[in-house]
C-alpha positions in Angstrom: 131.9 64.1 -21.3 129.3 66.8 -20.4 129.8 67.9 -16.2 127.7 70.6 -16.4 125.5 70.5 -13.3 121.6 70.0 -14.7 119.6 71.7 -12.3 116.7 69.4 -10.8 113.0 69.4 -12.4 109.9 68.4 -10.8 107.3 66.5 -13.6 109.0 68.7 -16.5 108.6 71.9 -14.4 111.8 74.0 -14.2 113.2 73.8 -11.0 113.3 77.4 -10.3 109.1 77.5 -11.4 109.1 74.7 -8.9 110.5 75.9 -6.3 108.3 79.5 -6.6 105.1 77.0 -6.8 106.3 74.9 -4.0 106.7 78.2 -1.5 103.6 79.8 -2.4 101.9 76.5 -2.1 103.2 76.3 1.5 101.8 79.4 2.4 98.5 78.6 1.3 99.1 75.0 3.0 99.9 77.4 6.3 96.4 79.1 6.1 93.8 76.4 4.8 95.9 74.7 8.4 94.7 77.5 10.3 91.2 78.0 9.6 88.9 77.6 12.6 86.0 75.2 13.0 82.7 77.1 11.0 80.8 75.2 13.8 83.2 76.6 16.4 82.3 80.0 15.5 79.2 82.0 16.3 76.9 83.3 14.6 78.3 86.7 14.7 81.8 85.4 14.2 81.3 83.5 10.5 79.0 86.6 9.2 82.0 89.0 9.2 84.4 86.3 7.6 81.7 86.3 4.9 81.4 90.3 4.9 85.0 90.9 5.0 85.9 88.8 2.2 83.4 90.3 0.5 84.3 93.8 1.1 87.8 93.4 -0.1 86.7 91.4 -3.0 83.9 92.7 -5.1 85.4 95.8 -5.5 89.0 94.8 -5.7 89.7 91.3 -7.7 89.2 92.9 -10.9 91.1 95.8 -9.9 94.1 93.6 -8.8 93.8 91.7 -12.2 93.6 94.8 -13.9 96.7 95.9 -12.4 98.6 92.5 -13.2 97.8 93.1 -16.8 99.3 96.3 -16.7 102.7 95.2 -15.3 103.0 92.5 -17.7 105.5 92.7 -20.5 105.5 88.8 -21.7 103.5 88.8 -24.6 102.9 85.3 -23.8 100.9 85.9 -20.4 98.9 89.0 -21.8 96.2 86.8 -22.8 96.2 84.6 -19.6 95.4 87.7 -17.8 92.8 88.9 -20.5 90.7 85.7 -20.5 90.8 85.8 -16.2 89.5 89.2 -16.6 87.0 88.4 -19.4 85.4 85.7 -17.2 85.1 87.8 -14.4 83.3 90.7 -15.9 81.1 88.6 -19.0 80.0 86.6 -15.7 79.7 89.5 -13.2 81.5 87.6 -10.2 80.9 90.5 -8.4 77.3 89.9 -8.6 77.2 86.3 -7.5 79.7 87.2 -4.6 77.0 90.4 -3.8 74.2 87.5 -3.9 76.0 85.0 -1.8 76.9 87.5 0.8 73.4 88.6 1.2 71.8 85.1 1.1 74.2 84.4 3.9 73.0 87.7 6.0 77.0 89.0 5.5 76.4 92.0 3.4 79.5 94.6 4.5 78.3 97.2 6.8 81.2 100.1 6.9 82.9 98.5 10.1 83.6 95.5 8.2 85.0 97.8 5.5 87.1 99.3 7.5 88.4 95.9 9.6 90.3 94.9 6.7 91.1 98.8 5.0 94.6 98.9 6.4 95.7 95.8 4.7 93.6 95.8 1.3 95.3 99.5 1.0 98.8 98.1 1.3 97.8 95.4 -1.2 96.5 98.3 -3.4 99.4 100.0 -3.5 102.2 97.2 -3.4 100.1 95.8 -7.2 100.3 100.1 -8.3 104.2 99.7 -8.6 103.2 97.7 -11.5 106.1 95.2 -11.2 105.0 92.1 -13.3 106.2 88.9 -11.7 105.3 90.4 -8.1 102.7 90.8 -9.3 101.9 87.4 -11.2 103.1 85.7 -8.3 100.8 87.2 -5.8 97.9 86.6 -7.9 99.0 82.7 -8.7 98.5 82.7 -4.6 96.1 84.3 -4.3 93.7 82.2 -7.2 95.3 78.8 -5.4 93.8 80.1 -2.2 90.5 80.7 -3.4 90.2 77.5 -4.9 90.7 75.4 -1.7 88.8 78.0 0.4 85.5 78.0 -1.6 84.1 75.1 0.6 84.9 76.7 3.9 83.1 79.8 2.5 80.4 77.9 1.8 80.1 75.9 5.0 80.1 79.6 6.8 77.3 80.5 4.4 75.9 77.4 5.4 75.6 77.5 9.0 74.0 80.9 8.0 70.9 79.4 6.5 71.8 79.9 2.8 71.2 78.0 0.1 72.9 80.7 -2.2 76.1 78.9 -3.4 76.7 80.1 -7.3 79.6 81.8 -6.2 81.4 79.2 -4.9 80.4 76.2 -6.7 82.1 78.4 -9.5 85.2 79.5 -8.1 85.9 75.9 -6.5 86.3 75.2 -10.1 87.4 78.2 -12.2 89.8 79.3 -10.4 92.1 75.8 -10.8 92.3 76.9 -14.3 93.3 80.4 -13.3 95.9 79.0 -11.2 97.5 76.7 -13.6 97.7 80.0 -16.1 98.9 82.1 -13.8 101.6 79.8 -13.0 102.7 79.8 -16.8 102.1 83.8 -17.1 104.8 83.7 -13.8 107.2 81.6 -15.9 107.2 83.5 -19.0 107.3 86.3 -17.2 110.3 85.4 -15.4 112.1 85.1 -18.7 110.6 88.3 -20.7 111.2 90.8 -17.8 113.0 89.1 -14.8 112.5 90.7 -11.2 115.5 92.7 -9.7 117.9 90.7 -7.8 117.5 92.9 -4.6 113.5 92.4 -4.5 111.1 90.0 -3.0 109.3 87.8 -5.1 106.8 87.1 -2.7 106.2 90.7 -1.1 102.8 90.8 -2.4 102.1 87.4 -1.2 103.0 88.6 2.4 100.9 91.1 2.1 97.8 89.5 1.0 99.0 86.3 3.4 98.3 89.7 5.7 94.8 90.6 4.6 93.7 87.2 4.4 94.3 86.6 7.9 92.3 89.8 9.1 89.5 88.9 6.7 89.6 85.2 8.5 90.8 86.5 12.1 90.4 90.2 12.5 93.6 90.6 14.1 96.4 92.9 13.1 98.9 90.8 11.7 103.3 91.1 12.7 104.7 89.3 9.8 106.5 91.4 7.8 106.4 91.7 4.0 
């Protein structure tokens, strides 16, 4: 008889992937928990959300993708990456986030730019070690986030006066593909080039955990990577 101890699986999923999509699931539980009323906020308040979202990402996402692909040395989640980044630049997303951000009277003025540089340059750097299932796994949390925050951003842009939503009418959807590939990139990953023992898989996570909150709360923020 076989006594080998099977390790448990959730819906087919290996229970290490599970675990990894569990954890970074909570996390994004944690902040979608935390954000504030749009009608709570003034004016003033749900403009530089908008702005310093979009200061960190219309220059950055691709550059963060970009990165990813660059770490990677699955063969298997090359083309995840490559289709992501296709998507992004065939549709210019930074050009409907530009639009939305404007229609919503959130254009970034250099004080919002410089609200959130600390953090974005410590996400910058953490992706320019090139470390490819870091690096998959912060941008698997990162795409989940954006998915369920789409329809906050647009209720901000909302109480704003726009009618400008392209952006996130797109992302709400997109991006739960994305997810779902990134999730397999992490896995193959995992198996092609697994992460040293002595690091954190979810250090980049932290660390944009960190910038999302200063985007959201413009506060400095204690947690540790």
């Amino acid at each position: 008889m076989n006594t080998t101890l099977q390790m448990p699986s959730t819906l087919g999923i290996p229970a290490e992937d599970a675990i990894i999509k569990q954890t970074i699931n909570g996390e994004i539980d944690d902040l979608i928990a935390s954000l504030p009323d749009p009608q709570g906020l003034t004016s003033e308040q749900r403009r530089g959300i908008i702005a310093r979202y979009s200061a960190v990402l219309e220059g950055n996402f691709i550059y963060w993708m970009t990165a990813t692909l660059l770490s990677v040395k699955s063969e298997d989640a090359k083309p995840i990456l490559i289709d992501n980044l296709h998507e992004e630049v065939r549709d210019s997303h930074p050009d409907m986030l530009r639009r939305f951000s404007i229609a919503a009277h959130a254009f970034p003025t250099d004080s919002d730019a410089l609200m959130v540089h600390d953090d974005l340059t410590k996400v910058r750097l953490f992706l320019g070690r090139l470390s490819g299932v870091q690096s998959l796994a912060t941008m698997a949390f990162f795409e989940g986030f954006i998915q369920r925050f789409m329809a906050y951003l647009a209720d901000l842009a909302s109480a704003e006066g726009s009618a400008e939503m392209e952006y996130t009418d797109v992302h709400g959807i997109c991006d739960i593909a994305h997810t779902d590939g990134l999730y397999t990139a992490l896995s193959s990953e995992m198996m092609v080039s697994p992460l040293d023992p002595e690091k954190d898989l979810y250090e980049g996570v932290y660390l944009l955990r960190n910038l999302v909150e200063r985007i959201v709360f413009n506060k400095v923020q204690t947690r540790a990577a």
